[in-house]
Structure formats: structure tokens, C-alpha cells
C-alpha atoms as one frame of an Amber mdcrd trajectory, in Angstrom:
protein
 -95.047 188.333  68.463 -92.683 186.455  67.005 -88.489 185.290  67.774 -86.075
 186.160  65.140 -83.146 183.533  64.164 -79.803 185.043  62.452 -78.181 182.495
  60.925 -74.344 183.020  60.018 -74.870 186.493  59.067 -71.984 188.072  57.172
 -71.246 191.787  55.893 -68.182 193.220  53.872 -68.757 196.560  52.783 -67.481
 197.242  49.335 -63.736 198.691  50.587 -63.331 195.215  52.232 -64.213 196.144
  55.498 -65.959 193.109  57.702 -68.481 194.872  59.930 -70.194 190.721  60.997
 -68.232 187.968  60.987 -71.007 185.017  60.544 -73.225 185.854  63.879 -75.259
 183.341  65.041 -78.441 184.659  67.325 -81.218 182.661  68.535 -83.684 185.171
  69.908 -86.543 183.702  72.114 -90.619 184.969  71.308 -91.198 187.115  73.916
 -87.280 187.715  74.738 -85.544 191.270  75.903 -82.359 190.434  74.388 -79.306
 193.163  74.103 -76.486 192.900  71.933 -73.520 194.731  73.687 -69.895 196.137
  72.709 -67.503 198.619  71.987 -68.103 201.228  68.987 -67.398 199.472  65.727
 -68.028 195.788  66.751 -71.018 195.107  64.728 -73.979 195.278  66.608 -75.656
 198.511  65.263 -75.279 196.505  61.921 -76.747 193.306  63.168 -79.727 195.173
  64.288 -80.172 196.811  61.316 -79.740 193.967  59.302 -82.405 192.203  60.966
 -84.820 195.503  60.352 -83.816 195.329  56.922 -81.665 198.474  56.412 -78.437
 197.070  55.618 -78.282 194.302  53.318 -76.027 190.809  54.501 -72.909 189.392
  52.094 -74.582 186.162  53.055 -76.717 184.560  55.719 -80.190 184.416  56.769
 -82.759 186.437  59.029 -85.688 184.863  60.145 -88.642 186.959  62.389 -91.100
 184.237  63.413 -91.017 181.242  60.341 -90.953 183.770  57.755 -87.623 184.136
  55.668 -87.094 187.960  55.467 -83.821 188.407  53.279 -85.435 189.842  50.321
 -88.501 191.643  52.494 -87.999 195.608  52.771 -88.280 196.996  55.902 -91.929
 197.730  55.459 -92.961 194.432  55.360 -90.667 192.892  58.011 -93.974 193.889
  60.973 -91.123 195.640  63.374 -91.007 198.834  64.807 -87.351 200.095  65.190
 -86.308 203.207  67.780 -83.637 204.695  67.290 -80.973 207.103  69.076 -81.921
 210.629  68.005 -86.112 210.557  68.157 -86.324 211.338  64.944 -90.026 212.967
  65.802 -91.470 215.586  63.419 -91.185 219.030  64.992 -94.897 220.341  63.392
 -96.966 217.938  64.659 -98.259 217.248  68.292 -97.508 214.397  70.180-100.930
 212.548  69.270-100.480 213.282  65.485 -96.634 212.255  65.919 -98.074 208.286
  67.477-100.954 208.579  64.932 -98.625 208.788  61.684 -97.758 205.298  61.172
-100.979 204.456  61.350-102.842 206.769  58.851-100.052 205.782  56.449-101.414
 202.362  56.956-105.423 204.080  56.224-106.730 202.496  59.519-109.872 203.796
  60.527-110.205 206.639  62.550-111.908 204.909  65.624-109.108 202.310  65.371
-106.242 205.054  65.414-107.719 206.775  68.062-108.018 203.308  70.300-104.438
 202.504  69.521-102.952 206.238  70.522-104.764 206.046  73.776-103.490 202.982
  74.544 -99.819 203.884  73.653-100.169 207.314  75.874-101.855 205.371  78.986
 -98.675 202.748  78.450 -95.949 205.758  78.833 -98.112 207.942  80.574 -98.150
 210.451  77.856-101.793 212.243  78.912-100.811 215.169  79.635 -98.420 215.499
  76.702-100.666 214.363  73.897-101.105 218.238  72.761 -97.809 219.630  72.970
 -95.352 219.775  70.182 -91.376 218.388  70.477 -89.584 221.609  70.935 -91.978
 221.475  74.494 -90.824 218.194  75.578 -88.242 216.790  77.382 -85.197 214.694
  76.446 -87.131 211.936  78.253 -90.679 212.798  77.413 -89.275 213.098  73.599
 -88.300 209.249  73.954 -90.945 208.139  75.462 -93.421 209.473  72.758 -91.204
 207.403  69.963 -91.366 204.717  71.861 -95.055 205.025  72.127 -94.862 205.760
  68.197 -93.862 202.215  68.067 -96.028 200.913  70.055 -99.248 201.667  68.158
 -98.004 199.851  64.873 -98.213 196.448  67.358 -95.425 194.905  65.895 -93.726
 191.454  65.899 -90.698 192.742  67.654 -88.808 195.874  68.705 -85.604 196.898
  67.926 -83.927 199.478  69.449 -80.912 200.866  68.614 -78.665 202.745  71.677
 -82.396 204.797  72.539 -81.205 205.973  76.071 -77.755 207.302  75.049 -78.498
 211.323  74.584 -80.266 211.296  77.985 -78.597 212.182  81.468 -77.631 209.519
  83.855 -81.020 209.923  86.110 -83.276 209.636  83.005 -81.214 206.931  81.420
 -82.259 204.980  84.835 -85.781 205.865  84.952 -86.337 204.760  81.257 -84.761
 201.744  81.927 -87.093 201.111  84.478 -89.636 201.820  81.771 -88.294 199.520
  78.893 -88.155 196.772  80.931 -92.017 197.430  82.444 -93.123 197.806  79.255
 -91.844 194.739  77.762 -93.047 192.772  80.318 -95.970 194.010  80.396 -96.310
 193.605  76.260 -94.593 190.538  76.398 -93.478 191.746  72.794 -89.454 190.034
  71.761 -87.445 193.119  72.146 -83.918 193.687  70.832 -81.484 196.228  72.193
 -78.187 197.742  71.260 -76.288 199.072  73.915 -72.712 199.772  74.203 -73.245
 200.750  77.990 -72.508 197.202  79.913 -75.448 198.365  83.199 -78.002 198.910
  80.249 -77.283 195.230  79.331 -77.266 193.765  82.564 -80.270 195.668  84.137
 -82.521 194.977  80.699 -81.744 191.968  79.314 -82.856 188.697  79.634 -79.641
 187.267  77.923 -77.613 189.321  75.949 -74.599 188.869  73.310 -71.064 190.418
  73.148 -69.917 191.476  69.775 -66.162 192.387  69.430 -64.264 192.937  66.275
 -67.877 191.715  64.312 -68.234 188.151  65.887 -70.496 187.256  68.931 -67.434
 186.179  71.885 -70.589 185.348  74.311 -74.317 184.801  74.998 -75.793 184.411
  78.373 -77.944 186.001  81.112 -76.079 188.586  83.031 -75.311 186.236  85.880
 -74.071 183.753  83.080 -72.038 186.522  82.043 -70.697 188.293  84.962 -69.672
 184.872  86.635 -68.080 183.500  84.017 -67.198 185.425  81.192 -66.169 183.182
  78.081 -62.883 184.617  76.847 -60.444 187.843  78.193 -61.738 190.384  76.094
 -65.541 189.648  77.871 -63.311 189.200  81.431 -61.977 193.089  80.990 -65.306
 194.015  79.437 -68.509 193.073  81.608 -67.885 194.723  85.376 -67.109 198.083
  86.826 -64.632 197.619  87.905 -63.870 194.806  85.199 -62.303 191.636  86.227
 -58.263 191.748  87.407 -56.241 189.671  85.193 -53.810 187.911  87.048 -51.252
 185.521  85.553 -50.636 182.519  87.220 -49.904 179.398  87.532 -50.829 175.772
  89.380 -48.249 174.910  92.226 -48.992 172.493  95.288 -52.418 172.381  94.191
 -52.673 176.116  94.446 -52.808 179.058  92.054 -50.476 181.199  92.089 -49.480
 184.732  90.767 -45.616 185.462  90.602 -45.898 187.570  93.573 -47.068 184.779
  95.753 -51.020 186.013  95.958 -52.861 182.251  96.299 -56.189 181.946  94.750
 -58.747 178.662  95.285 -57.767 176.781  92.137 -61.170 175.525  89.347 -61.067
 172.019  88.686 -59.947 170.383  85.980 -57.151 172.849  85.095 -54.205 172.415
  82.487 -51.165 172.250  83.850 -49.005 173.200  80.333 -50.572 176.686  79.591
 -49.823 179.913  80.427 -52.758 180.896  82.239 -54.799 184.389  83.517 -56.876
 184.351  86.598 -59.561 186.823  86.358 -60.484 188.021  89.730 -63.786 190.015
  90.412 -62.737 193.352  92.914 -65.155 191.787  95.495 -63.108 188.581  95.751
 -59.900 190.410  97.113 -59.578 192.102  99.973 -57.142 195.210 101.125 -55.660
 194.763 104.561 -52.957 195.708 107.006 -49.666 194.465 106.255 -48.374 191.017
 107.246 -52.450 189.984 107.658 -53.089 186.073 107.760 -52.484 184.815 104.103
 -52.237 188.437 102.598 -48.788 189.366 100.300 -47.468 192.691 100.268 -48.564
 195.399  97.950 -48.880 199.045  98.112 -52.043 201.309  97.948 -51.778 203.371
  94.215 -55.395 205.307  94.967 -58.822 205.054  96.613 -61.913 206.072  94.998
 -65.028 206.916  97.234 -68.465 206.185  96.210 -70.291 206.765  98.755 -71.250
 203.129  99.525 -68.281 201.726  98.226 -64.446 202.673  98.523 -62.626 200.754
  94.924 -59.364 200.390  95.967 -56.099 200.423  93.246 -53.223 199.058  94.749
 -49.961 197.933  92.962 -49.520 194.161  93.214 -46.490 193.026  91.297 -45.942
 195.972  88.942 -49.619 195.623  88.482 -52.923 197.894  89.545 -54.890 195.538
  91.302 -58.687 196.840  92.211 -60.732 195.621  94.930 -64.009 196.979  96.275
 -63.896 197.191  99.806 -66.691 198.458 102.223 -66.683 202.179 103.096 -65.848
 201.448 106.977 -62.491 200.162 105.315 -59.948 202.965 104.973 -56.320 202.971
 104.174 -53.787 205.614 103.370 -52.608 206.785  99.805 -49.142 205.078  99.205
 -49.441 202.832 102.478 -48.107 199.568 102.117 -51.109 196.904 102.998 -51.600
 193.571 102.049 -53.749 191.712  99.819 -55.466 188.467  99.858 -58.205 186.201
  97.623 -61.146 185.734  99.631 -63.653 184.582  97.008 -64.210 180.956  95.572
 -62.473 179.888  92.529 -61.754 182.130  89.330 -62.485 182.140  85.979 -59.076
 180.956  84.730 -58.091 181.686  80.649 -55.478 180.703  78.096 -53.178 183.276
  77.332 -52.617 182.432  73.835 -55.943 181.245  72.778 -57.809 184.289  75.330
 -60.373 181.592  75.689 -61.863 180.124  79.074 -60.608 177.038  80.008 -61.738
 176.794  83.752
């Protein structure tokens, strides 16, 4: 096992595009960590970077104390999993785990030993004789992951690994990942650009946008207090409400008179944002004790839920409300804050300053 340091890690591809601005990762021994963002923000090329199959402009990778800039992938001890399985169709699933390791010429006792223990890890028994084409979406990814497993490596990487499987596997394997690397205790690295992969896996995990790393924390870190706008409208489902206001009477305010519990220590010369989690508003009848007026856009039943979209100001506004808690399409209602102080952001720097 071993943690891996990335140390202002830059790459311009030869047309001039910047795909990582300097990133800076500090990646614990032992760690599930998950990089996270939209398409094109870098962290597919991070990750594969770090495994050694894209080369950096500049910058360093470290994987335990050894220096790996100039080490091929080969010799970097990782085992990378990728999105499309990538198993060979003509071989069974023992002989697919076994490869690695007969291109290594381990003994055959010692292959053996290390395929068991792989197929008892993902429960793979009963699959250990049948060939890809007879397997499953999910029992396809569990056999590469178990085809990573056997080589014992320093860390894991995996890039988006869930992403061709339906929303009921994609849950289950999670499940799995996160067993297994507890139960390993192996560092693990995981790109995602699916924001409940992040927060259900990770111990801490990174936002890339536009190439640069805007945050690292541990999903409560995250989801509490998200470091600049672009993480506010990013991390939640619904994402945060951003609310510009300002500080009146020791209040904030929005122009439409909704009053939120003010952070301390806030600048009084900024334009500012509030962003407001859905749970921290609340929908009610009209003229309701410290409510403003606003008018119901849509509703949006989940079962256990009821998000509610309702026009604040020119503005869709979305609270989650409990199911018990029903209001008519195009009603007027009112709205009201009812959770503790906001994370409050400059509008011109987009950074967190409350």
C-alpha cells in the first residue's frame, strides 16, 4: 500500500489545449479518494497521469516515496479499472483474473491462491467457468475488478467503472467498492462525474472544473460548505439556491425581502450570493409568520420527498418539503429560511467568503 502525492501537475496538449492546471493532491495510504466533475475538467487525465498513461508538461507524481515521472505504467505497482471491462471474450473468468499473473511467470500454486482469493472477495464461485458473453453487466465488472485484485497492488485507480451499469447495479457495486476497500485497506482512487458516487464512496474527494482542483474535503466538508459557486450549484440534488443578497439591520436579505440568519464575519462592500440548501426553506400558505410571497412554478414527487420549484423574485427557488406537504400548481404560497446560516460567496471573485 502506498499514498500517492501530485505535485503541481500540468498538461497542454500540443494544439494548446490545458486539460490540468497545476493540481495539487495529497492522497492518504489507505485512502478512498474520488476526484469529481463535469466532462472535460481534467480528472480522467489526472488519473491517468498518475497510472502513467498520459505524460505531464510539468510536475511530479509520487506513489509511496518513489518518484514515478519517468516509470512506465508497468512498473508504477497499480492496477487501473476502467469504464468498458475491457475482459477478453475467449477466455473464462478464472483464466481472465489469472492473466496478469502468468505474464508476471508466478508459480502455478501461487496463481491459483491469488484467483481464489479474488473470486471469494467478489463472490465470483460460481462464475469462475463461464466466459464474458455469459455474464452480466455487473458480474462483467466485478470479474475486472477481481482482475485487479490478484496483481495486489499499491493502489487502485479507477476510472468512471460503474457508469455503463443501470441505476440498481450502480448501487449495489457501490456497496461493493466501498466493502472491498475497507476490507483491503488498499488507497483507492476514483473518477466519477456522478456527485452520489462521490459522496457515498469517498473518504474525501476533489472537484476539478475547467482543469484546476476548486475543492477537497469529506462529503460533509463539501456539502456544508462548498468553497466557491461553481461547487455551490454542483454538489446537491437539488444543488444549492443562489440567492443574492445583501446585509441590512443585521439581517440578510434578498431583494424580495426573504431574511436569512446572517454568518459572521461578513463584508459589508461586496455583492454577495447566499447559497441556500432546499431543506433550509420551507413552502407555506400565504401571509405565514416570516414567509414572503412567491408562487408555486412545479412539484416533483418522489415518493418520500415532494422538491418544490416556486418563483421567488423572477427566480426558481427549490425546496424539499415532506410528502404530507402539498400545494397547488400556480398557487401563490409563501416562503421562508428555516435553516441556520448560509454559505455566503463573492459575486465577482465566486469564492466563499462566509
Amino acid at each position: 500500500m502506498a499514498g500517492i502525492e501530485v505535485t503541481a501537475l500540468h498538461k497542454r496538449y500540443p494544439d494548446g489545449t490545458v486539460a490540468v492546471d497545476h493540481v495539487d493532491l495529497s492522497i492518504g495510504d489507505g485512502e478512498l479518494f474520488v476526484m469529481l466533475g463535469p466532462s472535460g475538467c481534467g480528472k480522467t487525465t489526472t488519473l491517468r497521469a498518475v497510472a502513467g498513461l498520459e505524460r505531464q508538461t510539468t510536475g511530479d507524481i509520487r506513489i509511496g516515496d518513489t518518484l514515478v515521472n519517468d516509470l512506465p505504467p508497468a512498473e508504477r505497482d497499480i492496477a487501473m479499472v476502467f469504464q468498458f471491462y475491457a475482459l477478453y471474450p475467449h477466455l473464462r473468468t478464472r483464466d481472465n483474473l489469472a492473466f496478469p499473473l502468468r505474464a508476471e511467470g508466478l508459480p502455478k500454486a501461487e496463481v491459483r491462491e491469488r484467483v481464489e482469493e479474488a473470486a471469494r472477495l467478489m463472490r465470483l464461485g460460481p462464475l469462475l467457468d463461464r466466459r464474458p458473453r455469459r455474464l452480466s453487466g455487473g458480474e462483467q465488472q466485478r470479474v475486472a475488478l477481481a482482475r485487479a485484485l490478484v496483481r495486489r497492488p499499491r493502489a487502485f485507480l479507477m476510472d468512471e467503472p460503474l457508469t455503463n451499469l443501470d441505476a440498481e447495479l450502480r448501487a449495489d457495486m457501490r456497496t461493493e467498492i466501498k466493502h472491498l476497500q475497507g476490507e483491503l485497506g488498499t488507497t483507492m482512487v476514483y473518477v466519477t462525474h456522478d456527485q452520489v458516487e462521490a459522496m457515498s464512496l469517498g473518504h474525501r474527494f476533489a472537484i476539478l472544473n475547467k482543469g484546476r482542483v476548486e475543492q477537497i474535503g469529506t462529503p460533509l466538508e463539501v456539502y456544508d460548505r462548498p468553497a466557491s459557486l461553481f461547487c455551490a450549484a454542483f454538489i446537491g440534488s437539488p444543488p444549492m439556491n443562489l440567492i443574492e443578497v445583501e446585509v441590512a439591520e443585521g439581517k440578510l436579505r434578498s431583494q424580495d425581502g426573504l431574511v436569512l440568519t446572517p454568518p459572521p464575519g461578513l463584508p459589508r462592500d461586496r455583492r454577495l450570493v447566499a447559497g441556500v440548501r432546499p431543506e433550509a426553506l420551507e413552502v407555506t400558505e400565504p401571509g405565514a409568520e416570516r414567509s414572503v410571497p412567491a408562487r408555486l412554478v412545479s412539484a416533483e414527487w418522489l415518493g418520500d420527498e415532494i422538491i418544490y420549484v416556486v418563483d421567488h423574485g423572477g427566480q426558481d427557488v427549490r425546496v424539499r418539503m415532506p410528502p404530507t406537504v402539498r400545494f397547488a400548481a400556480d398557487a401563490p404560497v409563501g416562503l421562508r429560511h428555516t435553516g441556520g446560516p448560509p454559505a455566503v460567496y463573492d459575486v465577482r471573485t465566486e469564492e466563499l467568503v462566509a
